[in-house]
C-alpha positions as CSV (number, residue, x, y, z in Angstrom):
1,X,100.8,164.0,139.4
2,X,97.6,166.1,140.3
3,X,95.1,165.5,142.8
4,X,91.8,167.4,142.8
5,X,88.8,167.5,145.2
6,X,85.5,167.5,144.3
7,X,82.6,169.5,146.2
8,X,79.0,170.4,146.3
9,X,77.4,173.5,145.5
10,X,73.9,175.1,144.9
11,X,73.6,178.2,143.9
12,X,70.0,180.4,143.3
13,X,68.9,182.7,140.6
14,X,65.7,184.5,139.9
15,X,66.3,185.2,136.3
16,X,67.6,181.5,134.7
17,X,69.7,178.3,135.6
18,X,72.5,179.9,133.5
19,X,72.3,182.9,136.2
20,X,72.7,180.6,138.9
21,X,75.6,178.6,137.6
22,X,77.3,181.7,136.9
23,X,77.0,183.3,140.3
24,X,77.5,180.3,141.8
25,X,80.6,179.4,140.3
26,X,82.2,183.1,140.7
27,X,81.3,183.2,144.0
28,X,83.0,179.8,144.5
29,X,86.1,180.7,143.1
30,X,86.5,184.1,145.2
31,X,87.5,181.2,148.1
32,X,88.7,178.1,146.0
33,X,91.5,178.7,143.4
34,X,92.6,175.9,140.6
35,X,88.8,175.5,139.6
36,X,88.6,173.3,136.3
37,X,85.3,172.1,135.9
38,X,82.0,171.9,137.1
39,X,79.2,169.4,136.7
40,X,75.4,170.4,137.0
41,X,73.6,167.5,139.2
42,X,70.2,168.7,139.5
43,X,68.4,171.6,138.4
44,X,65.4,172.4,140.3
45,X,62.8,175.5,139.9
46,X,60.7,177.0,143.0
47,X,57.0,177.5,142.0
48,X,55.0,180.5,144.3
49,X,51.3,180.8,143.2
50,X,51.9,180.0,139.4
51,X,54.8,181.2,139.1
52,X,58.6,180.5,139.1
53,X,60.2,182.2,141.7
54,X,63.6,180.4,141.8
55,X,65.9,178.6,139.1
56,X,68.3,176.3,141.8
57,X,70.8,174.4,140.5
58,X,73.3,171.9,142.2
59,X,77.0,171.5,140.9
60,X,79.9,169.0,141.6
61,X,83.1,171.9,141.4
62,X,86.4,169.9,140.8
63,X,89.4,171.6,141.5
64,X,93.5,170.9,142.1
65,X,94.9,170.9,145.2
66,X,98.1,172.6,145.5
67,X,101.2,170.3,146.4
């Protein structure tokens, strides 16, 4: 039988939400190991003057706990 835990994440990017789910899911698995999945909660953008400045997105990260 496995058990995982589940956490939260955001991670930044200022080239695209793919960019930031891909930085911040390597940088989350330099710390965590037995990652399997990952669920995008909310995406989110940050406007300056007219422009985009920032692709956010948050991410549930599931992974198995050792026994």
């Amino acid at each position: 039988m496995s058990i995982a835990r589940t956490t939260e994440i955001t991670a930044s990017s200022k080239k695209s939400f793919e960019d930031a789910m891909e930085k911040g899911i390597k940088r989350y698995t330099k710390t965590i190991s037995g990652v399997e999945s990952a669920w995008v909660k909310e995406q989110k953008v940050i406007i300056k003057g007219n422009d985009i400045s920032e692709f956010r997105v948050t991410m549930k990260v599931s992974f198995v706990l050792k026994d």
